[in-house]
PDB file of N, CA, C and O in Angstrom:
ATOM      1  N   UNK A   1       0.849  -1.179   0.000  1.00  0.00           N
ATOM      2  CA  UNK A   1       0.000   0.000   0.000  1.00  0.00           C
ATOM      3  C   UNK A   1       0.890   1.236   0.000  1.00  0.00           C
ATOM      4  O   UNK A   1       1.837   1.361   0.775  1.00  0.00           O
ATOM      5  N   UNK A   2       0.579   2.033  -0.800  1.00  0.00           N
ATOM      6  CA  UNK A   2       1.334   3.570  -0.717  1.00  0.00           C
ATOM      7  C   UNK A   2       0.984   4.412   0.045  1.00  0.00           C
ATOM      8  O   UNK A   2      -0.158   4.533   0.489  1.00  0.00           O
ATOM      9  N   UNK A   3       1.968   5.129   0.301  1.00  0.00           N
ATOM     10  CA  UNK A   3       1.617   6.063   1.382  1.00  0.00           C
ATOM     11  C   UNK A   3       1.363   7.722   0.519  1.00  0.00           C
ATOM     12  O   UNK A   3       2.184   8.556   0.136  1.00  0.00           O
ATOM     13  N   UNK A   4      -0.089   7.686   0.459  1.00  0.00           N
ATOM     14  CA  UNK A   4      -0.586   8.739  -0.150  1.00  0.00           C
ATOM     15  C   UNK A   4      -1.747   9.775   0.756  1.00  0.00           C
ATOM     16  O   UNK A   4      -2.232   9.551   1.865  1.00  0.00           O
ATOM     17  N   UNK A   5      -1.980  10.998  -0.189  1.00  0.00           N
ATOM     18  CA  UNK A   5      -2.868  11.724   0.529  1.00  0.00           C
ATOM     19  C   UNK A   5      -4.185  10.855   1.322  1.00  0.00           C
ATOM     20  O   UNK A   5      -4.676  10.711   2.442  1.00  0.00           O
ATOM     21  N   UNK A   6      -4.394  10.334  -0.303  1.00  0.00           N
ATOM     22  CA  UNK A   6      -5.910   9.598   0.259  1.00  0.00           C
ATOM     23  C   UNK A   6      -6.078   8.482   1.371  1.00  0.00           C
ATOM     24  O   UNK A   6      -7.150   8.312   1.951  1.00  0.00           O
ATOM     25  N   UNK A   7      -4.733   7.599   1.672  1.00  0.00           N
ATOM     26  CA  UNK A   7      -4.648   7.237   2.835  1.00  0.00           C
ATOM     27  C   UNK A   7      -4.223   7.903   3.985  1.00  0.00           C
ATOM     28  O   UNK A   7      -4.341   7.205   4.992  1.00  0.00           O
ATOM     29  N   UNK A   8      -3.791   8.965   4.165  1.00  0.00           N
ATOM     30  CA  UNK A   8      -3.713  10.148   5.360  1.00  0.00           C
ATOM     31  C   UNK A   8      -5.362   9.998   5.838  1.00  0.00           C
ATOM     32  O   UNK A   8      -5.854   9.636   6.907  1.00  0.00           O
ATOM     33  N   UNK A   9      -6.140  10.562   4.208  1.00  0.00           N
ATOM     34  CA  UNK A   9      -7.816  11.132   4.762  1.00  0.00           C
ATOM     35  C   UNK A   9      -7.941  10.072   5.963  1.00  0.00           C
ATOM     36  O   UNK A   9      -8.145  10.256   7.163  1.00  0.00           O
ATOM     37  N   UNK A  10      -7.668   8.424   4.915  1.00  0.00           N
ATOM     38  CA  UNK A  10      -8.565   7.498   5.394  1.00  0.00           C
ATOM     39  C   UNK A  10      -8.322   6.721   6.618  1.00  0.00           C
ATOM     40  O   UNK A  10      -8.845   5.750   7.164  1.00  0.00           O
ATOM     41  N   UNK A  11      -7.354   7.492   6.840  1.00  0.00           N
ATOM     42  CA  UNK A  11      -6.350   6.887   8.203  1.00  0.00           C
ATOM     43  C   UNK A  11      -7.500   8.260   8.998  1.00  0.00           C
ATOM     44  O   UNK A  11      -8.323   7.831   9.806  1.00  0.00           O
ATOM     45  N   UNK A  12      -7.491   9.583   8.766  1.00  0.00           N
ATOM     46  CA  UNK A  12      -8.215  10.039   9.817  1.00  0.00           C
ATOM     47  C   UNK A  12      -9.633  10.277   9.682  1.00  0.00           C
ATOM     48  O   UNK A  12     -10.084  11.356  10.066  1.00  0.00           O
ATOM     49  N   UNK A  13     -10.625   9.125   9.025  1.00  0.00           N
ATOM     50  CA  UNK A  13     -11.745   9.407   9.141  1.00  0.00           C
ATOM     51  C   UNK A  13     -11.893   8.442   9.974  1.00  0.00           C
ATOM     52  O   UNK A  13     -12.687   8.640  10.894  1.00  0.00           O
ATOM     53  N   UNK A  14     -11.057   6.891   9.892  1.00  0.00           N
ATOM     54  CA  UNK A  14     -11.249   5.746  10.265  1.00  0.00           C
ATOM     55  C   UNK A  14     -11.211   6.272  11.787  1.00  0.00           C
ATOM     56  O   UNK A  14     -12.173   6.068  12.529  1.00  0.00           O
ATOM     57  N   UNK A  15      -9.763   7.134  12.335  1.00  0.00           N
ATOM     58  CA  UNK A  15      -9.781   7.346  13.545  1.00  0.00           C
ATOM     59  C   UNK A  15     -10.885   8.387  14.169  1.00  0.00           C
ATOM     60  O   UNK A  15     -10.983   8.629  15.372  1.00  0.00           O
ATOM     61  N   UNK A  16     -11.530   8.839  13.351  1.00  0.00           N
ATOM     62  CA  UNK A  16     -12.739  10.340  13.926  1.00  0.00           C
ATOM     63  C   UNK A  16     -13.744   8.516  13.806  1.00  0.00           C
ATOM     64  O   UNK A  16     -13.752   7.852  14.842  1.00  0.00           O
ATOM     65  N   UNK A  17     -14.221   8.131  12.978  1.00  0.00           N
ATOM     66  CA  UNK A  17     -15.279   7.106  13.259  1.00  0.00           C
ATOM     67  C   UNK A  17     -14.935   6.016  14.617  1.00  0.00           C
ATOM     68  O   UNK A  17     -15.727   5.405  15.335  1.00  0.00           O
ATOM     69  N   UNK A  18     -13.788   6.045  14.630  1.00  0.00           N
ATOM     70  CA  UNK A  18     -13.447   5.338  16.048  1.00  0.00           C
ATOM     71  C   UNK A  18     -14.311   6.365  17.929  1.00  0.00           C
ATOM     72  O   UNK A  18     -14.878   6.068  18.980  1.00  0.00           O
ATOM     73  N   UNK A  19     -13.901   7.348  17.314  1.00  0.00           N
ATOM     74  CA  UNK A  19     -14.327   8.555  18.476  1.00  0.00           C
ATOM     75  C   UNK A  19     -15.774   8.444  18.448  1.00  0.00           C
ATOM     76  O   UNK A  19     -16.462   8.579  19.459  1.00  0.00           O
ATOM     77  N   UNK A  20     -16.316   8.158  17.097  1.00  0.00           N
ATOM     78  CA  UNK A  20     -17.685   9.076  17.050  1.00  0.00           C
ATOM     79  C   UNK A  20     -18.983   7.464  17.566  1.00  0.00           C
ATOM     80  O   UNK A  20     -20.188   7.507  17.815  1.00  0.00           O
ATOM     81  N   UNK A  21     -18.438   6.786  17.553  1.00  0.00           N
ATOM     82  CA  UNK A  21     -19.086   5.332  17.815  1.00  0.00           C
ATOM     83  C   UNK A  21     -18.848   4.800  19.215  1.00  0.00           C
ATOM     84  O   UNK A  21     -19.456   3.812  19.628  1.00  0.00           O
ATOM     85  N   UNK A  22     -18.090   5.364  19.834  1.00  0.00           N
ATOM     86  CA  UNK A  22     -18.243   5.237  21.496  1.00  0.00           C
ATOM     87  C   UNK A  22     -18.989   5.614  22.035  1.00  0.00           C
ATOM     88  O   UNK A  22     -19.119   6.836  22.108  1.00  0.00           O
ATOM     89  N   UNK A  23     -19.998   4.610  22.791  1.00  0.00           N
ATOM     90  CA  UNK A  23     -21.130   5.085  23.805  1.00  0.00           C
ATOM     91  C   UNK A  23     -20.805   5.375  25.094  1.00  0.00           C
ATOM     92  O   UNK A  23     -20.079   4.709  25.832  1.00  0.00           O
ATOM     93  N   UNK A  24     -21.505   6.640  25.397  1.00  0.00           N
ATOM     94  CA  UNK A  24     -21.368   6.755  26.795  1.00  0.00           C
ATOM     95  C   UNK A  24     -21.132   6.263  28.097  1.00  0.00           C
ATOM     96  O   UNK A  24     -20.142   6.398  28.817  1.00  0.00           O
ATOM     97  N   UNK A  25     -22.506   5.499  28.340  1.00  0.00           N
ATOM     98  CA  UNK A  25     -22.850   4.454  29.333  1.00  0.00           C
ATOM     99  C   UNK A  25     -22.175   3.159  29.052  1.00  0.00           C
ATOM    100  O   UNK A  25     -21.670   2.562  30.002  1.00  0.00           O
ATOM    101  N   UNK A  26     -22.094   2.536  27.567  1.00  0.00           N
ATOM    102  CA  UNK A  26     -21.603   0.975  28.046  1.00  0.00           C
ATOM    103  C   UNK A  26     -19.984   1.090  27.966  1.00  0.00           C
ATOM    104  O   UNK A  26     -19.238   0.130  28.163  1.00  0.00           O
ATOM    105  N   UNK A  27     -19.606   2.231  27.691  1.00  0.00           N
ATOM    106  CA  UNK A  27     -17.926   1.767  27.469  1.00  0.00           C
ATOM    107  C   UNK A  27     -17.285   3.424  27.949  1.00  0.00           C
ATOM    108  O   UNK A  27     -16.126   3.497  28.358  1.00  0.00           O
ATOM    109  N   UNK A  28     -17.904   4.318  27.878  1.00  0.00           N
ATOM    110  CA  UNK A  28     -16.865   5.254  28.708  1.00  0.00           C
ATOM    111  C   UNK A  28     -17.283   4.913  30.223  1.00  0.00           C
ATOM    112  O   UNK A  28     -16.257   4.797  30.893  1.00  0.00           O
ATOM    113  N   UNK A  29     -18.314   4.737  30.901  1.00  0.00           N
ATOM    114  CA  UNK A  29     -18.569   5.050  32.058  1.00  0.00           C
ATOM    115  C   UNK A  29     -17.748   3.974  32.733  1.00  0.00           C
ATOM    116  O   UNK A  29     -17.331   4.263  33.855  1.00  0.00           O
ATOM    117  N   UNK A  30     -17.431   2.741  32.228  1.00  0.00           N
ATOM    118  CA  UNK A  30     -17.136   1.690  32.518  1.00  0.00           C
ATOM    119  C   UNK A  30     -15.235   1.766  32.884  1.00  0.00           C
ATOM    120  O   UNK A  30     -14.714   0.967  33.662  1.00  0.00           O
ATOM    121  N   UNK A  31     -14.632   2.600  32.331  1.00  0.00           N
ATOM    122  CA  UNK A  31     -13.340   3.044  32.584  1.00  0.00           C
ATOM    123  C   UNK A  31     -13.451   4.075  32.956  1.00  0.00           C
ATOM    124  O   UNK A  31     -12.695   4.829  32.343  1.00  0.00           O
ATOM    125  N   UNK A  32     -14.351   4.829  34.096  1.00  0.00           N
ATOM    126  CA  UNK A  32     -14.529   6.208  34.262  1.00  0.00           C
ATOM    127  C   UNK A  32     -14.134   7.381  33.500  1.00  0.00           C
ATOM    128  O   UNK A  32     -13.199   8.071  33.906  1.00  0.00           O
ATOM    129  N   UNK A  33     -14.826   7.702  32.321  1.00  0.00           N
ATOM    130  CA  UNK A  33     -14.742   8.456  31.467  1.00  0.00           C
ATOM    131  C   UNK A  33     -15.996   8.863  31.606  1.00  0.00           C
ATOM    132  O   UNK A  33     -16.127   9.980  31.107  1.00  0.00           O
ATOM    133  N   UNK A  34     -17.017   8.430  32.086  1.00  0.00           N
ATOM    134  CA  UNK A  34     -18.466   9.158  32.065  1.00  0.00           C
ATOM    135  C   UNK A  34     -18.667  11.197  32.576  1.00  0.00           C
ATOM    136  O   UNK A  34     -17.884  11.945  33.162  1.00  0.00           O
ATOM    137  N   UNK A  35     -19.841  11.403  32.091  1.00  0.00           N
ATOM    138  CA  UNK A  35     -20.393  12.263  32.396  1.00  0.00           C
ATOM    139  C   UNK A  35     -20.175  13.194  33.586  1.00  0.00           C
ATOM    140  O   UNK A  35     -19.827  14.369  33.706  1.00  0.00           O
ATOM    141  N   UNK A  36     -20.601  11.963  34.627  1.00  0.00           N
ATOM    142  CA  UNK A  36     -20.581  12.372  36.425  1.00  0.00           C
ATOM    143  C   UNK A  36     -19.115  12.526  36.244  1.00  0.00           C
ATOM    144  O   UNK A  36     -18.957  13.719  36.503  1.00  0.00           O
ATOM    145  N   UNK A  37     -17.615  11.897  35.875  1.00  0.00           N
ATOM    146  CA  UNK A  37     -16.676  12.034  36.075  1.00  0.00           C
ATOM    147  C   UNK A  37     -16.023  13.297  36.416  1.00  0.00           C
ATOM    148  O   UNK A  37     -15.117  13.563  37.206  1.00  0.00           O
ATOM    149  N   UNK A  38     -16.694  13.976  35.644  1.00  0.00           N
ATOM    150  CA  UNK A  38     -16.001  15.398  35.139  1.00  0.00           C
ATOM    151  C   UNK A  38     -16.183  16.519  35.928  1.00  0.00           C
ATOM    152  O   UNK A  38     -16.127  17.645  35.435  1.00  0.00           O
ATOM    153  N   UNK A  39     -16.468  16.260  37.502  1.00  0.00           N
ATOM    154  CA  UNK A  39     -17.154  17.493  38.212  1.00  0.00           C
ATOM    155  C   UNK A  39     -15.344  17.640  38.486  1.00  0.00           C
ATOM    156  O   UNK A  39     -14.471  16.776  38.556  1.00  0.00           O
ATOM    157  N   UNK A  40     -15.284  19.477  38.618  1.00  0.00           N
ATOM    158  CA  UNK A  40     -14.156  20.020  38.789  1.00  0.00           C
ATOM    159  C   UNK A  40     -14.459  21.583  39.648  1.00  0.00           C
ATOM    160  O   UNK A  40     -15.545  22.100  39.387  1.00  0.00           O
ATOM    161  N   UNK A  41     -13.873  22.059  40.284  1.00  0.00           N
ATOM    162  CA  UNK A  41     -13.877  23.267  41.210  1.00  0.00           C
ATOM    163  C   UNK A  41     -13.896  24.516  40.597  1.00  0.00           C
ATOM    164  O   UNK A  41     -12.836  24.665  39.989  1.00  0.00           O
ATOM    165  N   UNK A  42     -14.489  25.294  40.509  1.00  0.00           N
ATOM    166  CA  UNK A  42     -14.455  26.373  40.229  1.00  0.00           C
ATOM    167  C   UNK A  42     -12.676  27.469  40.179  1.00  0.00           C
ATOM    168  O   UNK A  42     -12.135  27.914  41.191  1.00  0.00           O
ATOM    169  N   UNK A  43     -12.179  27.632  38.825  1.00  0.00           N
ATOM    170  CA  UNK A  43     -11.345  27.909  38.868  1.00  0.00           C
ATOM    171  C   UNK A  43      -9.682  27.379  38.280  1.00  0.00           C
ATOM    172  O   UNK A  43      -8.618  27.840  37.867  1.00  0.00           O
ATOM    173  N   UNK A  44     -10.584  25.695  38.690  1.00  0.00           N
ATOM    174  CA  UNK A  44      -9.471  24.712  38.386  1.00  0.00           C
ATOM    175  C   UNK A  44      -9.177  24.719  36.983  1.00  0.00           C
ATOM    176  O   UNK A  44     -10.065  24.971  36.167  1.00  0.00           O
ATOM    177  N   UNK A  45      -7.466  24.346  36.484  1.00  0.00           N
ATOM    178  CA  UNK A  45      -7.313  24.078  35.209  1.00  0.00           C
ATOM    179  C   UNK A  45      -8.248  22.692  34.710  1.00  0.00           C
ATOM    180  O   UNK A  45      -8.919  22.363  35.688  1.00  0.00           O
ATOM    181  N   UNK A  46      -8.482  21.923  33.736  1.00  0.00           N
ATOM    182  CA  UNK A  46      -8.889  21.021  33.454  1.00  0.00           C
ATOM    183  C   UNK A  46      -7.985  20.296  33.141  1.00  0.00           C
ATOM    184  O   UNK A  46      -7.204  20.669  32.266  1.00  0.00           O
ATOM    185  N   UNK A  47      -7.857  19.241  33.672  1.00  0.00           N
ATOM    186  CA  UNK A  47      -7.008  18.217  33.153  1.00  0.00           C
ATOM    187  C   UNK A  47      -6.869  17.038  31.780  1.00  0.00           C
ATOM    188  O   UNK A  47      -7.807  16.823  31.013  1.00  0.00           O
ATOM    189  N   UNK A  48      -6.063  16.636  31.718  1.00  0.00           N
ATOM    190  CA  UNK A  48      -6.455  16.098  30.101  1.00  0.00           C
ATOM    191  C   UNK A  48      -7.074  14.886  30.205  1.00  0.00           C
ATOM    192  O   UNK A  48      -6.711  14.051  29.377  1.00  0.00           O
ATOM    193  N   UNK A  49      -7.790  14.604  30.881  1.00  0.00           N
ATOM    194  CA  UNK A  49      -8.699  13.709  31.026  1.00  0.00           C
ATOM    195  C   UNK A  49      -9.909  14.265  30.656  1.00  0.00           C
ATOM    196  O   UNK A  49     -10.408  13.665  29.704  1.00  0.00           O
ATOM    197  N   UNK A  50     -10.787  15.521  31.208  1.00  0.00           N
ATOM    198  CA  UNK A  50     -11.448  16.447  31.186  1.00  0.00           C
ATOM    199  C   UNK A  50     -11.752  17.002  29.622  1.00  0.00           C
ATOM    200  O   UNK A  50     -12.677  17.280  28.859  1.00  0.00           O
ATOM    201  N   UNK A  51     -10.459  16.962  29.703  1.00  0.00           N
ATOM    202  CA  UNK A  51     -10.090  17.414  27.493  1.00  0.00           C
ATOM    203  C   UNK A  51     -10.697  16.391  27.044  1.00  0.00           C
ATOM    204  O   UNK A  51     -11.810  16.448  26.522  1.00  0.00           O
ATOM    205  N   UNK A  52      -9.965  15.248  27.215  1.00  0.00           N
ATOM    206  CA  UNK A  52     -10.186  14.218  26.102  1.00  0.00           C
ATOM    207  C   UNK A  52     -11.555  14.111  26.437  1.00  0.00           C
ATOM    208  O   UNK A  52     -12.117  14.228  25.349  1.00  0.00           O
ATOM    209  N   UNK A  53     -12.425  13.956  27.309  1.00  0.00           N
ATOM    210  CA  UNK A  53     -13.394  13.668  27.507  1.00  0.00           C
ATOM    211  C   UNK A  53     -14.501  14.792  26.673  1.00  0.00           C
ATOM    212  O   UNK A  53     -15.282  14.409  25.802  1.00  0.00           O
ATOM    213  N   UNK A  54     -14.428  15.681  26.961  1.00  0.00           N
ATOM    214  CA  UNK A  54     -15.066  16.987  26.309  1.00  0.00           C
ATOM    215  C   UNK A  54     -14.389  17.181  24.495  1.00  0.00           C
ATOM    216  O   UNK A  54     -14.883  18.100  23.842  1.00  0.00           O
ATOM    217  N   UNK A  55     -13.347  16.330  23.846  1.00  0.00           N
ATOM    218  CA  UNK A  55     -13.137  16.285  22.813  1.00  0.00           C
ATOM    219  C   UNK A  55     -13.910  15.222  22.163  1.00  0.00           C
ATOM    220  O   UNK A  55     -14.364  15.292  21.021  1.00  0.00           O
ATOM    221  N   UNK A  56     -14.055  14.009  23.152  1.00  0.00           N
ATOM    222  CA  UNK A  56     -14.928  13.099  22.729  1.00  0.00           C
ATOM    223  C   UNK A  56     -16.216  13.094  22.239  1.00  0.00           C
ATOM    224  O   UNK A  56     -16.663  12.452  21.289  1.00  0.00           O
ATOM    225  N   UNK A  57     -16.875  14.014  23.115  1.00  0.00           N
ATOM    226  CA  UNK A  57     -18.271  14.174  23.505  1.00  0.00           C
ATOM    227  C   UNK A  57     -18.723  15.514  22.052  1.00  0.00           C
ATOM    228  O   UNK A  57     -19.784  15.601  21.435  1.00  0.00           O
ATOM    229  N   UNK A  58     -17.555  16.307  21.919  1.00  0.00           N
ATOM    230  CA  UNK A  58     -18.168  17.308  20.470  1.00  0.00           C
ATOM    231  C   UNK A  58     -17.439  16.436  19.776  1.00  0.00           C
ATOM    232  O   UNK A  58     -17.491  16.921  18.646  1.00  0.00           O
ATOM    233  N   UNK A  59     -16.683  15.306  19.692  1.00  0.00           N
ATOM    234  CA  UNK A  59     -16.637  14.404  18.150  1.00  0.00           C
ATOM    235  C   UNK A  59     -17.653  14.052  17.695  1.00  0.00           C
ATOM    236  O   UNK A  59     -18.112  14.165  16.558  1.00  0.00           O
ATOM    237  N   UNK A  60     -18.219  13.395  19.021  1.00  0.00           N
ATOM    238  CA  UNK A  60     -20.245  12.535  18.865  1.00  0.00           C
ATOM    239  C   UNK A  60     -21.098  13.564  18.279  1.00  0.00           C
ATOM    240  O   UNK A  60     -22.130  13.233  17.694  1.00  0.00           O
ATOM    241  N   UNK A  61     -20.635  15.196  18.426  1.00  0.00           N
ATOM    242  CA  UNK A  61     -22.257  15.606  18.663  1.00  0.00           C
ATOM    243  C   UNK A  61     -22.297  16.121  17.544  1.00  0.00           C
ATOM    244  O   UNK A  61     -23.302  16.158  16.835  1.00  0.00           O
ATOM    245  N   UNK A  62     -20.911  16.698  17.189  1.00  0.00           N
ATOM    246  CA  UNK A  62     -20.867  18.006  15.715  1.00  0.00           C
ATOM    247  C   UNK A  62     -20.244  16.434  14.300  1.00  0.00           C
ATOM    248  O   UNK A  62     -21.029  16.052  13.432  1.00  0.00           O
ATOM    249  N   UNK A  63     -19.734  16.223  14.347  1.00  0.00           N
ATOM    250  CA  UNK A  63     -19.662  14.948  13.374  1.00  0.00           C
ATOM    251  C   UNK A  63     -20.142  14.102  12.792  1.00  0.00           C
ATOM    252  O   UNK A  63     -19.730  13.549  11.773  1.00  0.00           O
ATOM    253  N   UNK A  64     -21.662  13.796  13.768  1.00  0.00           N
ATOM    254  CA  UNK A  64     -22.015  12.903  13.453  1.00  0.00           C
ATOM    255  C   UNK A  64     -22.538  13.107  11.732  1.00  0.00           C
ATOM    256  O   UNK A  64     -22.050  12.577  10.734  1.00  0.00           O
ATOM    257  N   UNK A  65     -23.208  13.663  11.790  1.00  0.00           N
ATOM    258  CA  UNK A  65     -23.722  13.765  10.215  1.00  0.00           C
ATOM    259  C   UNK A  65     -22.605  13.773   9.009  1.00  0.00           C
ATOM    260  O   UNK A  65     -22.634  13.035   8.024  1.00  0.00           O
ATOM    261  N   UNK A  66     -21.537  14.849   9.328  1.00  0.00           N
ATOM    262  CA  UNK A  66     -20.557  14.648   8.368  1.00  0.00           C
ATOM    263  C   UNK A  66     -19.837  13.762   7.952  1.00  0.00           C
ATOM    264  O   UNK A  66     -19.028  13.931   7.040  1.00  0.00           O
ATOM    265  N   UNK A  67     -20.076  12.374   8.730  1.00  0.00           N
ATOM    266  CA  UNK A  67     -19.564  11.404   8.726  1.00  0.00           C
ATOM    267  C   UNK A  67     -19.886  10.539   7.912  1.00  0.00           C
ATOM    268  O   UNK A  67     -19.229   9.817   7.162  1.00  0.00           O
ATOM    269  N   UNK A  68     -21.378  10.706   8.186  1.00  0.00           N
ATOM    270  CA  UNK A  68     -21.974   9.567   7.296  1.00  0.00           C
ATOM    271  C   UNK A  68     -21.989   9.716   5.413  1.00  0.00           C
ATOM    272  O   UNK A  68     -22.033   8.737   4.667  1.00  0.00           O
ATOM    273  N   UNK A  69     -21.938  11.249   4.923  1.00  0.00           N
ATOM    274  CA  UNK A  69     -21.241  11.677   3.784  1.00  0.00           C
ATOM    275  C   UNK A  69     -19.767  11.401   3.231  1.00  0.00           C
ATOM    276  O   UNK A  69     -19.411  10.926   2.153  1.00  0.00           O
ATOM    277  N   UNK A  70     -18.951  11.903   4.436  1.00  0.00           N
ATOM    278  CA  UNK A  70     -17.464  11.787   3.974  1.00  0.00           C
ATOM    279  C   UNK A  70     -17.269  10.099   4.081  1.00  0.00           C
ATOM    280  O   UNK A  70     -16.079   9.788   4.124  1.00  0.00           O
ATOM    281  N   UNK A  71     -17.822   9.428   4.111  1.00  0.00           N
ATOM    282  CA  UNK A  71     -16.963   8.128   4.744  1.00  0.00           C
ATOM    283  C   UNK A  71     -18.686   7.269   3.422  1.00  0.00           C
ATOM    284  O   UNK A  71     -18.791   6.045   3.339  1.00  0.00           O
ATOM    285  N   UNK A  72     -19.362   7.903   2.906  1.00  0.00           N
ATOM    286  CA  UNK A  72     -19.850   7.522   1.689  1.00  0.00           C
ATOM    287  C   UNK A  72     -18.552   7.994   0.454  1.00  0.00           C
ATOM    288  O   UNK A  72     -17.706   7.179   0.088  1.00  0.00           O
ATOM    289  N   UNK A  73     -18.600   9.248   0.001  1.00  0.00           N
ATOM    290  CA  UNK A  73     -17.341   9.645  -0.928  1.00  0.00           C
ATOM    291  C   UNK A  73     -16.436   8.633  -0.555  1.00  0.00           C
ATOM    292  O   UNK A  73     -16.197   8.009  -1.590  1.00  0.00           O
ATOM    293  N   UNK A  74     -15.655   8.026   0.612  1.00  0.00           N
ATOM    294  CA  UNK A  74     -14.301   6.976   1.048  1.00  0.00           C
ATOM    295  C   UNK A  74     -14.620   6.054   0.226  1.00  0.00           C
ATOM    296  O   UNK A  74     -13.867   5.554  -0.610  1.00  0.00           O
ATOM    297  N   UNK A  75     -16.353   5.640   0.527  1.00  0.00           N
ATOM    298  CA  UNK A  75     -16.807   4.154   0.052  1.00  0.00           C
ATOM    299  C   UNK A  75     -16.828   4.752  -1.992  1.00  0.00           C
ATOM    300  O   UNK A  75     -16.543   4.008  -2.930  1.00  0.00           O
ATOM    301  N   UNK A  76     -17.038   5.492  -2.046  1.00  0.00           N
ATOM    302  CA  UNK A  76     -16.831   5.363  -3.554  1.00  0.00           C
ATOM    303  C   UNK A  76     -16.173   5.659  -4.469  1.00  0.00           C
ATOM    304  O   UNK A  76     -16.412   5.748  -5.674  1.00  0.00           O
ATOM    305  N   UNK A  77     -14.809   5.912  -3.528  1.00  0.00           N
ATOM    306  CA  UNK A  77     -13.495   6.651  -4.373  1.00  0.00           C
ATOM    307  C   UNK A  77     -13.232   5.193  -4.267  1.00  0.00           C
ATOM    308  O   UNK A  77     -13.521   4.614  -5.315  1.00  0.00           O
ATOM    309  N   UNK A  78     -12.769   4.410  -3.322  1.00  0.00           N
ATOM    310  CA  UNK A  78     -12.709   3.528  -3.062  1.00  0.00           C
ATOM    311  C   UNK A  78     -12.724   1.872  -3.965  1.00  0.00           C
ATOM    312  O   UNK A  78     -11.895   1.001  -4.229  1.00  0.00           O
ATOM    313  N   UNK A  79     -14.197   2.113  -4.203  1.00  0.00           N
ATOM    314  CA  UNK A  79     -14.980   1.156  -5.113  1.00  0.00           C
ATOM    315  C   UNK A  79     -14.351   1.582  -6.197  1.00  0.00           C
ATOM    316  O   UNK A  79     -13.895   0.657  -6.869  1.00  0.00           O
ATOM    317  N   UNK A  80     -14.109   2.920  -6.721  1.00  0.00           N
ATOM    318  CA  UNK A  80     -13.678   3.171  -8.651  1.00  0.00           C
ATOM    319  C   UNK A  80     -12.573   3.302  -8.392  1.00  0.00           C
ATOM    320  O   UNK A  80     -12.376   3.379  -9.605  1.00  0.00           O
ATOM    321  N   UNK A  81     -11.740   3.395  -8.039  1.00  0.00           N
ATOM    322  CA  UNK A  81     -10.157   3.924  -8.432  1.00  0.00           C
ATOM    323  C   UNK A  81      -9.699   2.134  -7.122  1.00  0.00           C
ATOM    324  O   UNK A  81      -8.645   1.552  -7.377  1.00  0.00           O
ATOM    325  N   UNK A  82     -10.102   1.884  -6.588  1.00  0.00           N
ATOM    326  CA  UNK A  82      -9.645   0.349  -5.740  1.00  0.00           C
ATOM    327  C   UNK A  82      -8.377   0.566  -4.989  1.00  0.00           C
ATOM    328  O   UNK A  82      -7.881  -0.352  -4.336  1.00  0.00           O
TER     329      UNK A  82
END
């Protein structure tokens, strides 16, 4: 396999569809990544747990739709050019 643009894309849609297909309850809460996790003090920096968690959560929310387009175009560049 060559190492080209179009495998860069497809290397990072594969990894945004990895983000965007994690459920809350059966698999973040379960390694404490949930919701409740995230209470923090007024003031406090956030830690990168906090990040990743809040990066996770707008992967799910703003992506979802664009996903299901860009990763159709994957499936049909895909299919014609192989």
């Amino acid at each position: 396999m060559a190492f080209t643009l179009y495998s860069l894309i497809q290397a990072a849609v594969l990894c945004v569809n990895a983000v965007a297909v994690l459920h809350e309850e059966r698999f973040l809460s379960k390694i404490g990544w949930g919701v409740d996790q995230s209470i923090g003090g007024f003031g406090d920096e956030p830690g990168i747990k906090v990040q990743l968690m809040n990066l996770i959560r707008s992967v799910r929310t703003v992506m979802r739709v664009p996903l299901i387009g860009v990763n159709s175009v994957c499936i049909v560049l895909l299919l014609l050019f192989g």
